[in-house]
N, C-alpha and C positions, 0 to 999 in steps of 0.2 A: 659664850656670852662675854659680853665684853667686863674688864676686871670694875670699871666703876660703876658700872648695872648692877655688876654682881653682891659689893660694899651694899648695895639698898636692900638686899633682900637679908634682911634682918627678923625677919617676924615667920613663927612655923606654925602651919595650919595642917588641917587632914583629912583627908578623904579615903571613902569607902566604897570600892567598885563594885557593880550588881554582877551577884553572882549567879540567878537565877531570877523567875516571873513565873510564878505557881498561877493554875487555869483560871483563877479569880484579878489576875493582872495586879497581885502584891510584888513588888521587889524585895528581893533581900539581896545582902550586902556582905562581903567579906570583911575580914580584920579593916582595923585603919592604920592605913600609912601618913606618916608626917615627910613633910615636904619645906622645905624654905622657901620663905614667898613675902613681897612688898602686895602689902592691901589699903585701896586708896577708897572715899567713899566720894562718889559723882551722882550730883546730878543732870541727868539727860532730857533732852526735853526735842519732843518726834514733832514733826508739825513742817508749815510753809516758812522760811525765816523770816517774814513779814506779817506775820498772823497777829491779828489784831489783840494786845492782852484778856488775856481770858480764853484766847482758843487754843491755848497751847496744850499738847499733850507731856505731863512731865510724869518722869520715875524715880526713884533713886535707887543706886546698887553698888554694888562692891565691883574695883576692878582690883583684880591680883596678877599680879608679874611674877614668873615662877621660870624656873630652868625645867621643871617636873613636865613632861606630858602624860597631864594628871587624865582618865578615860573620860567621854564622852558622858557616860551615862552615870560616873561616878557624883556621890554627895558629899558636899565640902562644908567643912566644919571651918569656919574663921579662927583666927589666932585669938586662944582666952576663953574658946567655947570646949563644952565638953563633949565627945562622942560618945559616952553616955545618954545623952539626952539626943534624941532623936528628932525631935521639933526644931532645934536649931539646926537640924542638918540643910542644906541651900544645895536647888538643883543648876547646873549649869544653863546657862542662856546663852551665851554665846562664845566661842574662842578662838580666837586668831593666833596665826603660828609668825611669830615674826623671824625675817632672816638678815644675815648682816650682807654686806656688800659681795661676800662672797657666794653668796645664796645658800650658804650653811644656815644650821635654825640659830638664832640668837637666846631667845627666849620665848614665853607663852603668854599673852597675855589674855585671862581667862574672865566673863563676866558673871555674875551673880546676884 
């Protein structure tokens, strides 16, 4: 990652990878690992770019820039929440592997 990417990631979150899916399709999760990570909050909005106001589909979500490649299936705790509490745990939506010019990975930026 490059060294002033890296300066941004100031803020540690954590995630809990699933460790199993018992016949009733519960997950359970392992310990939490903390991770350094830049969390930005966006909103998105899906639609025609010329959608007359009011048709637009909007969301809002957390985007995190991380060096971590945190798992796929893993539950991510925001910086400030506790992994105690399980309702705040957030599943992964989307994540992109970013790479630098050399086509090494750069960083991860992950949605939420």
């Amino acid at each position: 990652m490059d060294r002033q990417l890296r300066k941004w990631l100031t803020e540690t979150a954590y995630y809990k990878a699933t460790t199993a899916i018992t016949s009733a399709g519960v997950e359970t999760f392992g310990a939490a690992v903390s991770f350094t990570c830049r969390t930005e909050y966006q909103r998105v909005i899906h639609g025609p770019m010329f959608m007359p106001r009011g048709g637009e589909d909007e969301e809002f979500m957390h985007l995190i820039f991380t060096e971590t490649n945190v798992p796929d299936d893993a539950r991510i705790w925001l910086p400030g929440d506790s992994t105690s509490n399980d309702a705040l745990a957030r599943k992964i939506r989307r994540k992109e592997t970013v790479r630098d010019e050399l086509g090494a990975v750069s960083h991860y930026e992950i949605y939420i």
